[in-house]
C-alpha positions in Angstrom: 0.0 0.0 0.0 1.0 3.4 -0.8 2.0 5.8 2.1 1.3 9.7 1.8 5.3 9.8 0.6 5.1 7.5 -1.8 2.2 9.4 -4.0 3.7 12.8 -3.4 6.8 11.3 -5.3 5.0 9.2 -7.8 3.0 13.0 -8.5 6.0 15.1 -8.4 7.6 12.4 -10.9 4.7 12.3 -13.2 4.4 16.0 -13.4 8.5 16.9 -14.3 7.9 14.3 -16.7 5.0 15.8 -18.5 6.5 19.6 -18.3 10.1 18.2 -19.8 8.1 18.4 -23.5 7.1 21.5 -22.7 10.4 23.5 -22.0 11.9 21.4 -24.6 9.3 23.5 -27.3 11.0 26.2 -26.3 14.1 25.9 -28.1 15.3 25.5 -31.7 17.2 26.7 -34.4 16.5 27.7 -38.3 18.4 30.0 -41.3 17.9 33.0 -42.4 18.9 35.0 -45.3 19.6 38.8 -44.8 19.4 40.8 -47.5 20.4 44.8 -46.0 21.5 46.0 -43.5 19.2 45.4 -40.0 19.0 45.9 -36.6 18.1 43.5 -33.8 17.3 44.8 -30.6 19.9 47.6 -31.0 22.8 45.2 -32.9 22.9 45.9 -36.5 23.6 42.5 -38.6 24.8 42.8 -42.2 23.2 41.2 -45.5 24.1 37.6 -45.4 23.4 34.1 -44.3 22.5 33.7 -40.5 22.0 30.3 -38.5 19.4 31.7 -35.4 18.9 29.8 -32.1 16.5 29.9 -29.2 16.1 28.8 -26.0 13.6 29.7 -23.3 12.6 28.9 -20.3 9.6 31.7 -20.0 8.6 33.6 -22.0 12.0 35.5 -22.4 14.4 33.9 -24.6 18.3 33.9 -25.7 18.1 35.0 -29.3 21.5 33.9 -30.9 22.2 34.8 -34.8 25.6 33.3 -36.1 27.1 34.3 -39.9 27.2 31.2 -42.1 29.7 33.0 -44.5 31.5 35.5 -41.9 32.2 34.5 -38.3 29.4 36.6 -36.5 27.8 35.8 -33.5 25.5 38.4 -32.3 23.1 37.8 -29.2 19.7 39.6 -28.1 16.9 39.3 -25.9 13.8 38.3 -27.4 10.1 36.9 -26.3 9.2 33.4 -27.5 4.7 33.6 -28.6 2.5 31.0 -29.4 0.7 31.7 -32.7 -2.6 29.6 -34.2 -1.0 28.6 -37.1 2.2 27.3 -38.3 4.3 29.3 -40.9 4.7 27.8 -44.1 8.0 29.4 -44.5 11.0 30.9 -42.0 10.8 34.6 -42.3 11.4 37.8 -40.8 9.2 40.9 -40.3 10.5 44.5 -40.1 9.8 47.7 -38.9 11.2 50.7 -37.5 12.6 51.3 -33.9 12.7 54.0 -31.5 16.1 55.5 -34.2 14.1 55.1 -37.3 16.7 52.2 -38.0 15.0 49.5 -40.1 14.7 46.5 -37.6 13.7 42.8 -37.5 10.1 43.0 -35.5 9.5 39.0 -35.5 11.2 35.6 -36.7 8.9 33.6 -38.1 9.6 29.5 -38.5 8.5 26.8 -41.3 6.2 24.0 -39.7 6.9 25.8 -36.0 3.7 27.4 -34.3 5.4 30.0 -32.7 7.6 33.3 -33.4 10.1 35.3 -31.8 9.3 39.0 -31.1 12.2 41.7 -30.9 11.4 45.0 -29.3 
């Protein structure tokens, strides 16, 4: 027979190992292409090809975007948000900031249902 204990464990075991998945999600990786010059979060990143990770563990995430070509590595704060459908493509929407710089707004990413915003 079980004591009090033993089903607090048994609970707590159960319920790490349903929530693993879910902070798992919150990570990946995808390319980009850059075709002028952008900002992100205040770091400009030059035309080119960039490999972008994430991980999060909230809502806040570790943006990192690293040159395929040229050995850049540029890292930003970022916000992971669910979205209702998936994108059909990766992508990036801009905008201007606060300088009137033209800056990457939100990463978008193929078969993912969910997208990185920038402010």
């Amino acid at each position: 027979m079980l004591n009090n204990k033993h089903l607090i464990m048994i609970v707590t075991l159960l319920v790490l190992l349903v929530a693993a998945p879910l902070v798992a999600a919150d990570s990946g990786s995808a390319s980009f292409v850059v075709t002028a010059p952008l900002y992100v979060a205040g770091s400009q990143i030059n035309p080119g090809q960039y490999n972008v990770k994430w991980e999060s563990h909230s809502p806040e995430a570790t943006v990192t975007f690293t040159g395929v070509e040229k050995p850049v590595v540029i890292k930003v704060p970022g916000k992971v948000e669910q979205v209702d459908s998936k994108a059909s493509y990766n992508s990036i929407i801009t905008g201007k900031d606060a300088a009137g710089h033209e800056s990457i707004k939100q990463l978008l990413f193929s078969g993912k249902n969910v997208r990185i915003i920038f402010e």
